[in-house]
C-alpha positions in Angstrom: -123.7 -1.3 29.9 -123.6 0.3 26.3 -124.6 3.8 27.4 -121.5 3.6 30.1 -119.2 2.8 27.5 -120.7 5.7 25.3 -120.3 8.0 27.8 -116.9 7.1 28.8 -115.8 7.0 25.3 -117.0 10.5 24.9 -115.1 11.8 28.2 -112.2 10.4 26.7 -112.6 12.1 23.2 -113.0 15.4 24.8 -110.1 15.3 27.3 -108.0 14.8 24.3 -109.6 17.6 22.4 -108.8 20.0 25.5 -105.3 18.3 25.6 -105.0 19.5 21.8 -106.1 22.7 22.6 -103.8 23.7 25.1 -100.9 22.3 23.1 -101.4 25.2 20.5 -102.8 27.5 23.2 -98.7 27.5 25.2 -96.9 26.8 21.7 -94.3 29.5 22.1 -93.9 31.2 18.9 -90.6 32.2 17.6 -88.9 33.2 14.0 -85.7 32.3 13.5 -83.3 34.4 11.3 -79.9 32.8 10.4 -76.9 34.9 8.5 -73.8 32.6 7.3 -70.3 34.7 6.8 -67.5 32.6 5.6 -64.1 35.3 5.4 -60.7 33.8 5.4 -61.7 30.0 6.7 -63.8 31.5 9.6 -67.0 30.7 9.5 -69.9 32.9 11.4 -73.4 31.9 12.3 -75.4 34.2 13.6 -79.2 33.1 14.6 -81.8 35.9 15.7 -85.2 34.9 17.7 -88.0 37.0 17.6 -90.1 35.7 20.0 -93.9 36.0 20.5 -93.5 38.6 23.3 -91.2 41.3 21.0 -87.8 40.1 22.9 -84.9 39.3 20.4 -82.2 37.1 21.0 -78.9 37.1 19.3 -76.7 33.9 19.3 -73.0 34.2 17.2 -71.2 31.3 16.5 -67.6 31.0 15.5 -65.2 28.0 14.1 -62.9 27.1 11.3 -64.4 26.1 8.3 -62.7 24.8 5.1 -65.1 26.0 2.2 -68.2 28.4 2.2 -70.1 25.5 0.9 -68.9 23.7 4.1 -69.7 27.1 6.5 -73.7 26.8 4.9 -74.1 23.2 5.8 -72.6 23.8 9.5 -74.9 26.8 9.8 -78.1 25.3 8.9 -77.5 22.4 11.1 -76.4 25.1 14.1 -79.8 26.4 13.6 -81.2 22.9 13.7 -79.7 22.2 17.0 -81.1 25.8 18.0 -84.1 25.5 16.9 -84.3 21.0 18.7 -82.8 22.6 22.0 -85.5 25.0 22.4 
């Protein structure tokens, strides 16, 4: 009864090593670049992906801002949302 529960014990522990492994193994890997431009009370975010394969992606938002101080905070919580969408 004891070497049962060993052995299942150990099937268990290794499953969830493998699960751990492939968890890193299909992590996509992407760096984000984010540029802020506030000019006249528009306020730009542009985010750039450089993904693990060599693609980029280019994503431009646009809205009315009322300080730059303002436009910052709005773009790192764009590239938040980005970043939690993916």
């Amino acid at each position: 009864m004891e070497q049962l529960n060993y052995f299942k014990m150990k099937n268990l522990f290794l499953a969830l090593a493998f699960m751990l492994m492939g968890t890193f193994a299909f992590a996509e890997n992407t760096n984000y670049d984010v540029d802020v431009l506030e000019s006249m009370g528009i306020c730009t975010v542009t985010i750039t992906e450089q993904n693990s394969d060599g693609t980029t992606n280019t994503y431009t938002y646009q809205f009315e801002t009322s300080t730059a101080q303002d436009c910052q905070n709005a773009g790192q919580a764009i590239l938040q949302a980005h970043i939690n969408k993916r």
